[in-house]
VOGU-3710 file (C-alpha; in Angstrom, 3 decimals, decimal comma):
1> xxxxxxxxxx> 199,268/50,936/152,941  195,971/50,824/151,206  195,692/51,731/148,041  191,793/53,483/148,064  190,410/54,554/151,455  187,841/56,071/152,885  187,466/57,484/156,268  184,503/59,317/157,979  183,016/60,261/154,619  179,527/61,310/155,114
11> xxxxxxxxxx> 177,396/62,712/152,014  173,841/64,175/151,687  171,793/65,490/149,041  168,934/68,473/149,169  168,989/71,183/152,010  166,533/72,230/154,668  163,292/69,697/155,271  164,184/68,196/151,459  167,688/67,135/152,628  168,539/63,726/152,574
21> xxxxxxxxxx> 171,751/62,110/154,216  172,100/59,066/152,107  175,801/58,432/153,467  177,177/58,498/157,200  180,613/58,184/158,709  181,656/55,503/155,784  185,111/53,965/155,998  186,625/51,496/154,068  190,260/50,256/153,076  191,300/48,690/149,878
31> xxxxxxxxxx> 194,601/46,662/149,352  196,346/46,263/146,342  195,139/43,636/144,647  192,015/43,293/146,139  188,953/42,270/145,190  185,826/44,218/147,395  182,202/43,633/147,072  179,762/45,892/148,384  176,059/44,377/148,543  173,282/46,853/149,908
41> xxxxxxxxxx> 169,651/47,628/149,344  168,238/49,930/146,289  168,373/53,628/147,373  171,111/52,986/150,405  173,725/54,845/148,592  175,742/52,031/146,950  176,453/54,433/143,664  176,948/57,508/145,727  179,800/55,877/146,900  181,205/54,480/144,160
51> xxxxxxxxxx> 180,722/57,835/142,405  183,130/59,457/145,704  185,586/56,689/145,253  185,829/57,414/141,840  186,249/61,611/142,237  182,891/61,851/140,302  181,429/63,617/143,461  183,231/65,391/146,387  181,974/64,118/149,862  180,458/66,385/152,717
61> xxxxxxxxxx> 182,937/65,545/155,541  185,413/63,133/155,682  187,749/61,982/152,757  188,661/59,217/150,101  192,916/58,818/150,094  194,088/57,503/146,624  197,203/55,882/147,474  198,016/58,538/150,352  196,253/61,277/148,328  193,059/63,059/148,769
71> xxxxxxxxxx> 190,821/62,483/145,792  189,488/65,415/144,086  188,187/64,540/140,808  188,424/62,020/138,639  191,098/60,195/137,012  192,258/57,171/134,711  193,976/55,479/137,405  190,691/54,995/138,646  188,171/53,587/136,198  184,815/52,977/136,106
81> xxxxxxxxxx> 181,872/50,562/135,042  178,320/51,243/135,615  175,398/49,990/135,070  173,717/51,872/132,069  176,189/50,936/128,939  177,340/54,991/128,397  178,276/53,714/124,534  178,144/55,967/121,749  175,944/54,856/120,001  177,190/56,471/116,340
91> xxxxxxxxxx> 180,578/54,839/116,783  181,831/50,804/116,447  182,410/48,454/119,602  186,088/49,116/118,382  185,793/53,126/118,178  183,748/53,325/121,599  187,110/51,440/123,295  189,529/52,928/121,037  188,373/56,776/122,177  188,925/55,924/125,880
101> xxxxxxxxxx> 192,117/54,491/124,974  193,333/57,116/123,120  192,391/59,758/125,314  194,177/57,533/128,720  197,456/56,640/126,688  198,315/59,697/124,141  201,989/59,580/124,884  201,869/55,452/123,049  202,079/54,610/120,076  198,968/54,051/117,366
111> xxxxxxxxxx> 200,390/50,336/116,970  200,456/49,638/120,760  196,732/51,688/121,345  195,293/49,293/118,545  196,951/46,121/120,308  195,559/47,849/123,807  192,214/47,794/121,817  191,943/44,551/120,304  193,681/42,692/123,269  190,468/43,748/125,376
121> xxxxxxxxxx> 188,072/42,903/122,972  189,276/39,814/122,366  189,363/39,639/126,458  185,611/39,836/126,461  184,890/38,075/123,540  183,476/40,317/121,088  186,208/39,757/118,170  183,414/38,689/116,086  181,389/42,224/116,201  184,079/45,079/116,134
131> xxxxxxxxxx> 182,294/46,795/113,728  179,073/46,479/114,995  176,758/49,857/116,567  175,947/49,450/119,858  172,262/49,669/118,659  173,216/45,825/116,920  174,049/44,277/120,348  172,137/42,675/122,957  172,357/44,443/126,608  174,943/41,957/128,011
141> xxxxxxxxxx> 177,235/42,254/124,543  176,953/46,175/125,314  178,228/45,414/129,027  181,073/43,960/127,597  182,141/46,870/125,450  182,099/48,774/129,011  184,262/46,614/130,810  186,463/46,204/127,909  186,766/49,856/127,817  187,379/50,084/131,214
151> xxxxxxxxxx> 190,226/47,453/131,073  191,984/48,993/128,564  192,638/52,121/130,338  194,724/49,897/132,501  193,539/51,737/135,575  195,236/50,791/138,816  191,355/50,493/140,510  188,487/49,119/138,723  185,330/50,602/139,829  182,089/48,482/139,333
161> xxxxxxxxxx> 178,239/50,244/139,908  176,403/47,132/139,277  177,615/46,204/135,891  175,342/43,376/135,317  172,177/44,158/137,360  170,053/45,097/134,071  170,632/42,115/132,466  168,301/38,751/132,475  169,447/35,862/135,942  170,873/33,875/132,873
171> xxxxxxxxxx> 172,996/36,339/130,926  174,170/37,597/134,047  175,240/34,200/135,481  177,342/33,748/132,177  178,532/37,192/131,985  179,457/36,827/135,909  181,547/33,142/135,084  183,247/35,599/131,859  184,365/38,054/134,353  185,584/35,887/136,919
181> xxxxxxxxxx> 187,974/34,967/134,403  189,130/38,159/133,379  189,786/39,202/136,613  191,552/36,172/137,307  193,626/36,981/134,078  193,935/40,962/134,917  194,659/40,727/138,576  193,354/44,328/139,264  192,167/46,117/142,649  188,641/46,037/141,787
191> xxxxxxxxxx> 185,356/47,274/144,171  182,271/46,483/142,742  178,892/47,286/143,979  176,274/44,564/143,809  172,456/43,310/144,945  173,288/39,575/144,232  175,186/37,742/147,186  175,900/34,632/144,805  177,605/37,014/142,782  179,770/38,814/145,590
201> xxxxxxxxxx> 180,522/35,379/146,775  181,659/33,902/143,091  183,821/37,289/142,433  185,632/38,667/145,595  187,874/38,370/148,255  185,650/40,021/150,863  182,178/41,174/150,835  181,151/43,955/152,634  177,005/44,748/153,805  175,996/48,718/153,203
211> xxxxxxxxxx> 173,526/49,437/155,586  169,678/50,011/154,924  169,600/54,392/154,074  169,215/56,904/154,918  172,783/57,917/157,127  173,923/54,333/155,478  177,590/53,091/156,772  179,374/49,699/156,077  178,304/46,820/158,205  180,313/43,265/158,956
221> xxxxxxxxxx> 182,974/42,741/156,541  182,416/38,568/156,077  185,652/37,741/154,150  185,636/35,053/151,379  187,830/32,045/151,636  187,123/30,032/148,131  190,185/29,375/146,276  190,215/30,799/142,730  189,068/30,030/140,386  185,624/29,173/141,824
231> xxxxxxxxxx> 183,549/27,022/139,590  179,356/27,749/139,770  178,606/24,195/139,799  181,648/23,582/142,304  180,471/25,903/144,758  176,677/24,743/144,628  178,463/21,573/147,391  181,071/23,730/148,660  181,070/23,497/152,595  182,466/26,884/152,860
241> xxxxxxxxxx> 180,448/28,350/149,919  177,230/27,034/151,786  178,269/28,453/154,915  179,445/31,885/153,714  176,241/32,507/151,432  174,151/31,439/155,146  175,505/33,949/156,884  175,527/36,754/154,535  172,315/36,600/153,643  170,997/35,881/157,219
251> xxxxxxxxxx> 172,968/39,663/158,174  171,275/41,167/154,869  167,696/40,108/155,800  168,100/40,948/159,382  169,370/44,694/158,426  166,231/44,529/155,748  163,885/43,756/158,946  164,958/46,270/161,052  163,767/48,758/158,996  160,747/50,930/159,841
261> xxxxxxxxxx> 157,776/49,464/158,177  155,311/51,673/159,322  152,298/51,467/162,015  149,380/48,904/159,947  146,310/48,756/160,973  144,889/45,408/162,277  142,191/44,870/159,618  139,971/41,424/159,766  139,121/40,021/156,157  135,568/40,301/155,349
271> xxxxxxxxxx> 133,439/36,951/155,217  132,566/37,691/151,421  132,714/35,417/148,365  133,559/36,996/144,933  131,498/36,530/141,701  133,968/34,004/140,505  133,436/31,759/142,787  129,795/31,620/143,106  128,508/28,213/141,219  128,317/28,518/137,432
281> xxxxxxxxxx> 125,360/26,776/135,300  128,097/26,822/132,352  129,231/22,643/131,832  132,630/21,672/130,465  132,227/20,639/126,639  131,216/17,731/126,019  134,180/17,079/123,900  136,834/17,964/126,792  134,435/16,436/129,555  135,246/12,712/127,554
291> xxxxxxxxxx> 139,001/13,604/126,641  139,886/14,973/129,931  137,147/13,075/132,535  140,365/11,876/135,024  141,787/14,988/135,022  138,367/17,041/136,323  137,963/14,544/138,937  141,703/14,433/140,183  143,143/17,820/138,794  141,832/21,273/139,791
301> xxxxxxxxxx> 143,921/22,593/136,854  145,034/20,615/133,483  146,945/21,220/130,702  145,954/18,794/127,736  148,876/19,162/125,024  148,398/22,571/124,397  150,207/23,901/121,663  150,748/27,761/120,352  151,658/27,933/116,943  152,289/31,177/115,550
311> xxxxxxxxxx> 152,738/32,365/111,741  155,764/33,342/110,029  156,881/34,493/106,775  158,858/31,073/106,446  156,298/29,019/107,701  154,247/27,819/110,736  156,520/28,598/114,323  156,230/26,191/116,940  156,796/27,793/120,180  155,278/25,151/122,227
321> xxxxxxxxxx> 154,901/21,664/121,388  152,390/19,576/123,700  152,376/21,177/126,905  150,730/18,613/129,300  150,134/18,622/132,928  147,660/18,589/136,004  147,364/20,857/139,223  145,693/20,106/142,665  143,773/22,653/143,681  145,948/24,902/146,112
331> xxxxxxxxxx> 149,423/23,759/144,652  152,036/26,615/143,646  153,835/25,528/140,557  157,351/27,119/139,599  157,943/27,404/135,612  161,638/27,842/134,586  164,070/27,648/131,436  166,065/29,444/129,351  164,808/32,575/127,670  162,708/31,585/124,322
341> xxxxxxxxxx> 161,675/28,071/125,888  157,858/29,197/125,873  157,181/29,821/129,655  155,491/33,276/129,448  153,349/31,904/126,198  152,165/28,880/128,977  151,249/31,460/130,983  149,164/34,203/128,761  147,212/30,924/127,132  146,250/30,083/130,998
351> xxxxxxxxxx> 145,384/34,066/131,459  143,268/33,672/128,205  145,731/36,332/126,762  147,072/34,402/124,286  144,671/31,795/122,152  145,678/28,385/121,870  146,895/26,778/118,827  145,344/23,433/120,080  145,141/21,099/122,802  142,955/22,762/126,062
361> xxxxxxxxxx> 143,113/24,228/129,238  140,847/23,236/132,176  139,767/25,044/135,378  137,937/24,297/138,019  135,830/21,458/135,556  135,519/24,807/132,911  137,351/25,283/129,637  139,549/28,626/129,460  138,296/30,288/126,761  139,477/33,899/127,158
371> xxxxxxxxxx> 140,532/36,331/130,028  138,648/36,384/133,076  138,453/37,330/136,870  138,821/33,917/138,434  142,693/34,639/136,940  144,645/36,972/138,506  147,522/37,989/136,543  151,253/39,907/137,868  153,551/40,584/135,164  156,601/42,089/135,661
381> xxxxxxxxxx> 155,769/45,357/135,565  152,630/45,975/137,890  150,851/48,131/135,177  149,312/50,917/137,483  147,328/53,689/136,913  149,995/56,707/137,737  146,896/59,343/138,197  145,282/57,027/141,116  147,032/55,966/144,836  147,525/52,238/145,792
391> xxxxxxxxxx> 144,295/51,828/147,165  142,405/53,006/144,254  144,505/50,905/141,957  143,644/47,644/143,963  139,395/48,913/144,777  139,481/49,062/140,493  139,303/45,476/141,098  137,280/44,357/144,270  134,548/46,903/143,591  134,042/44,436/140,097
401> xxxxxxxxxx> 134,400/41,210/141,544  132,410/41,614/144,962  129,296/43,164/143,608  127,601/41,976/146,206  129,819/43,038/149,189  128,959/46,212/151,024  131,056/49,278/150,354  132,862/48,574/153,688  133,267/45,275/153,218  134,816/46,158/150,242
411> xxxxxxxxxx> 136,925/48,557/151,922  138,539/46,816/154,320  139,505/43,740/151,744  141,386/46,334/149,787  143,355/47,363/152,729  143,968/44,418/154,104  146,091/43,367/151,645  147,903/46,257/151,494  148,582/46,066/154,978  149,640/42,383/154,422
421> xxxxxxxxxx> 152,193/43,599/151,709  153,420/46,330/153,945  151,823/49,056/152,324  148,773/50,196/155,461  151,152/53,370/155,589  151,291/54,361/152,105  147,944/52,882/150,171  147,160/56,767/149,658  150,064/57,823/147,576  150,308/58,393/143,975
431> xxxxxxxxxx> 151,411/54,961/141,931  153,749/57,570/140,488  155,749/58,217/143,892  155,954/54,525/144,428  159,160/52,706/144,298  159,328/49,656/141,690  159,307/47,295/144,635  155,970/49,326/146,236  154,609/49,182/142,482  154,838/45,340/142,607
441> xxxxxxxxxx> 153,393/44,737/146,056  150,197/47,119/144,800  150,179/44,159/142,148  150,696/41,727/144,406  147,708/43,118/146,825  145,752/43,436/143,678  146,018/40,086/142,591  145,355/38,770/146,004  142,444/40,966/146,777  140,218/39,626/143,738
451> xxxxxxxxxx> 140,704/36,047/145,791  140,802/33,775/142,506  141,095/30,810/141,446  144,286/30,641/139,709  147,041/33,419/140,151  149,345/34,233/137,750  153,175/35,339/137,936  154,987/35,987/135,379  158,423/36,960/136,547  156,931/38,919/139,159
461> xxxxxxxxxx> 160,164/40,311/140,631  162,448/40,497/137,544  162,447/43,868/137,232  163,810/44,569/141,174  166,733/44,049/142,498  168,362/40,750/144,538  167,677/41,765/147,811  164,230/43,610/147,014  162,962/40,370/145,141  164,112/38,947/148,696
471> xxxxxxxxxx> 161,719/40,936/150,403  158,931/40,483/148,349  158,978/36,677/147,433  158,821/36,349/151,605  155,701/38,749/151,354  154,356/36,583/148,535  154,733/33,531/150,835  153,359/34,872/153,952  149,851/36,077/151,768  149,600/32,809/150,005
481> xxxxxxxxxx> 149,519/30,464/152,925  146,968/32,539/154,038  144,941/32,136/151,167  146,603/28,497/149,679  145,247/29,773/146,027  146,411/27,538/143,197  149,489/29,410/141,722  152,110/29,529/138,482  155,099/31,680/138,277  157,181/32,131/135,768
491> xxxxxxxxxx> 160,924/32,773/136,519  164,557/32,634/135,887  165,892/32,739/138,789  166,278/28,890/140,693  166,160/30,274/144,865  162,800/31,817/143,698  161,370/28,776/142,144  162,770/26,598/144,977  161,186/28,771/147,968  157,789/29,127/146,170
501> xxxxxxxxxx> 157,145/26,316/144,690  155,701/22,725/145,477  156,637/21,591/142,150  159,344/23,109/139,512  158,563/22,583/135,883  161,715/22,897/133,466  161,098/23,494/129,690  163,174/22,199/127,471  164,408/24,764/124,851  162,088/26,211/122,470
511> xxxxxxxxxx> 161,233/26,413/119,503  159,231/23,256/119,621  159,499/23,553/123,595  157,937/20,799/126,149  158,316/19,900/129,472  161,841/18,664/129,805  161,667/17,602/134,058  159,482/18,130/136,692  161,027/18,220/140,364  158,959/18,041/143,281
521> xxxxxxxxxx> 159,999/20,178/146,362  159,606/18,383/149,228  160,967/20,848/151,808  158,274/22,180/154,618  155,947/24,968/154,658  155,538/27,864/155,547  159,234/28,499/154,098  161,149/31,320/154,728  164,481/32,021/152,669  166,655/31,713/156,267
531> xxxxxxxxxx> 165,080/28,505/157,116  165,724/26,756/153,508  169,316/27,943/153,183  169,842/25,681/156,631  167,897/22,757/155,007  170,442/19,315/154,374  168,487/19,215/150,945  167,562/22,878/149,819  171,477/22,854/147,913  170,539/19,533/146,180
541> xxxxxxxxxx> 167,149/20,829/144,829  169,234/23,604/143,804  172,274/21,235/141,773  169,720/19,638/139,581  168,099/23,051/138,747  171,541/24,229/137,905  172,528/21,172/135,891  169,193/21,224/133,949  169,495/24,801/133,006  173,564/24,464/132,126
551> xxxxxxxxxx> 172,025/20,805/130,109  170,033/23,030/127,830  172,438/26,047/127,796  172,952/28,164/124,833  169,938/26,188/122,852  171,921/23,045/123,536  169,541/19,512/123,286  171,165/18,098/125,772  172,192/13,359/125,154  170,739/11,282/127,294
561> xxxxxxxxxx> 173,891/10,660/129,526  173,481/13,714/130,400  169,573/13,896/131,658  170,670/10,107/133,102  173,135/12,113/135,492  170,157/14,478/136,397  167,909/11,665/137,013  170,185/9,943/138,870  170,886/12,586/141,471  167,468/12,988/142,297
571> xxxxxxxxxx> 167,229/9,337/142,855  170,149/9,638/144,731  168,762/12,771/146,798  165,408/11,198/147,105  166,580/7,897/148,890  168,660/10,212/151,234  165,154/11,974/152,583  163,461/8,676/152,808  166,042/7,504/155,189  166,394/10,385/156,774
581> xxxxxx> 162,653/10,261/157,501  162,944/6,761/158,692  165,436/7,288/161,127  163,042/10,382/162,334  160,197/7,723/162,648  162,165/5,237/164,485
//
């Protein structure tokens, strides 16, 4: 007999015109002991029904059995983790857990509710800051007090809303390895609701698909046969992992594409050049032009051991320590490494956001000397103008930078990039009634629309969720090999830099950061996600990623044995495609 089911359970918000059936005939079983993850797309109900399974909410028809017994409110057999921290924040990592313990397990004694306490603590390793305000702890320390909470209640089902969705791809890949172990350890019935299919796949026994909303219902249930404990690294040449992760994500993007994306207008791109690219009577300095003379006749873009060096009360702080490097004109670079290693300073000195220390940058045979429109610039949050709809917030732009363009002209290059980023049905709504994800394809179409030179990403998609950064990383590739402009992103997260880039650029830890590696991605364009995931070397790009970042983990300097093992894989990987490639010839 299960122990938590669901069956027929519909639910739907608002009444009349405004209603809004976010759940439809939902049914699930849970067995003891079982571990469940639910992945779905932002706004397709995933908390709604965790907040039914937990008795938090009361569904319209149908019903949720707790062991054989209809669930009508909440209880402590049934605990829950979500994804805002819910700490007090006047009381101790030890006094948040203690008052949940306490309040579960009043018939035990003090001595055995302080043991309950610590034991959990400990679990999650945060002996060392019992008495610290949740105010003193970073977001994934605060995540840990949750589940640590939630774990000491000693609740028969452990609910999960996304626990570690608002953390960093980093934190959250160490926090995920953390709580594979404690699960291993705790052998609970545990559902947890996720974006991240790596994650699903690392943590449970079965994953189950939630269906694009509204009237959302659980799709395929793919079940996950990895013996535990599953190792990160492991997995990354795991036949089954590979296979699994395939298949789920191929379902996931299939349901994503079936969605209604709205009639677009066919829209041809005006034959008009912006001011930026009109040729300038400025020279490069004279100085630069005799330093850097190979690099404006072979690179369209150099870096020429830039340095930022910023003041501190205990002296000069070197964030980044001779950054050097060359771009052909066209090429997408990828920029990744662990948080503090510099990347987002690279990128505001190449914006002209940020001066440099010393050192130079060149473009297009000109020094960058300060911001300008021949950059285009997305940051992780799109920075909109609430008070004006998508289209204004991208014509801000063109109307500047094609002076000379006709007001129609100008028209239809605004709105045919936000038909190309799905938008041709919504450019006239409010930035305040977008969506994040619509908010960063307004960016996106803004960025695009000023046609520059260089464009600029700095974490672009960190703020959205797995399977929405999906969605808009394949939008991002479908606009850029239309327009081939010379790009760098910044990002954590490896898939992303893999699929964009042409080359990936790891930094080596900061302060005092360089570039550690540089791996070229040799996989063919145009590149979808589906396509690389059935690649014989996409996983192998990916294992030297993952070894680099785990090299420098935790502000580690990693020996040279170490980097030798790197560097030997990619020789390793790189003879493999050259013979591969001869054998094609032949």
């Amino acid at each position: 007999m299960p122990i938590l089911e669901a069956s027929g359970v519909c639910k739907s918000f608002g009444t009349a015109k405004s209603r809004n059936e976010v759940l439809a005939d939902v049914n699930l079983k849970v067995e003891e002991g079982e571990f469940i993850a639910i992945v779905g797309f932002s706004g397709s109900g995933k908390s709604t029904l965790i907040s039914l399974l937990a008795g938090l909410s009361r569904p319209d028809s149908g019903v949720v059995l707790f062991r054989n017994r209809e669930v009508t409110g909440p209880e402590p057999q049934r605990g829950v983790v979500f994804q805002s921290y819910a700490l007090m924040p006047w009381l101790s990592v030890e006094a948040n857990v203690a008052l949940a313990v306490d309040s579960v397990h009043k018939g035990k004694p003090k001595s055995e509710r302080r043991a309950l306490v610590r034991k959990y603590i400990d679990m999650v390793g945060l002996s060392h800051a019992v008495d610290r305000k949740p105010a003193e702890l970073s977001g994934g320390m605060r995540q840990r007090v949750s589940v640590a909470r939630a774990l000491a209640m000693q609740p028969d089902v452990l609910l999960l809303d996304e626990p570690l969705s608002a953390l960093d791809a980093l934190t959250r890949s160490k926090l995920q390895d953390e709580f594979a172990e404690i699960c291993q350890e705790e052998k609970r019935t545990i559902v947890l609701i996720t974006n991240d299919v790596d994650e699903a796949i690392l943590l449970a026994d079965r994953i189950i698909p939630l269906t694009p909303g509204p009237k959302a219902t659980l799709g395929q249930s793919f079940k996950v046969d990895i013996p535990h404990p599953r190792d990160r690294g492991a997995l990354n040449s795991d036949p089954e992992f590979i296979r699994i992760r395939a298949e789920v994500t191929a379902y996931l993007m299939d349901l994503g594409a079936s969605r209604a994306s709205g009639n677009q207008r066919q829209i041809d791109l005006p034959n008009v050049v912006p001011i930026t690219q009109k040729p300038l009577s400025e020279k490069l300095p004279a100085a630069y032009a005799r330093k850097a003379r190979s690099a404006v006749e072979k690179g369209y873009v150099e870096f020429f051991e830039v340095r930022k060096v910023y003041p501190t009360p205990k002296g000069p702080l070197t964030v980044v320590d001779g950054f050097d490097m060359k771009m052909k004109k066209g090429e997408f670079i990828s920029i990744i490494g662990h948080s503090g290693c510099g990347k987002s300073t690279v990128l505001s000195m190449v914006a002209g956001l940020n001066p440099i220390t010393s050192g130079g940058i060149i473009l297009d045979n000109r020094e960058v000397s300060g911001a300008g429109p021949d950059r285009a610039v997305v940051f992780q949050a799109p920075s909109l103008m609430p008070w004006l709809t998508a289209r204004e917030n991208v014509a801000l732009g063109v109307d500047k930078v094609y002076p000379d363009a006709s007001p129609a002209e100008r028209k239809d290059i605004v709105e045919y990039y936000l038909s190309r980023v799905g938008l041709g049905a919504a450019m006239h709504r409010l930035a305040a009634d977008l969506s994040n994800g619509m908010k960063q394809r307004v960016g996106i179409a803004r960025a695009f629309a000023l046609s520059p030179k260089l464009l600029l990403l700095d974490e672009p998609f960190g703020m959205l969720d797995s399977l929405t950064r999906w969605e808009l990383q394949e939008v991002l590739m479908d606009v850029w090999k239309r327009t081939q402009v010379t790009a760098i992103c910044v990002t954590h997260d490896v898939d992303e830099a893999i699929l964009l880039a042409d080359r990936v650029v790891m930094m080596s830890n900061g302060p005092n950061a360089r570039i550690g590696n540089i791996m070229e991605v040799d996989l063919p364009r145009p590149r979808t996600r589906k396509e690389l995931l059935a690649h014989p070397d996409y996983y192998a790009y990916r294992e030297e990623l993952l070894d680099f970042l785990e090299a420098y983990e935790g502000g580690a300097n990693p020996g040279e044995d170490q980097l030798r093992s790197i560097q030997e894989k990619r020789l390793a990987r790189i003879a493999r495609q050259k013979a591969v490639r001869t054998v094609a010839a032949e």
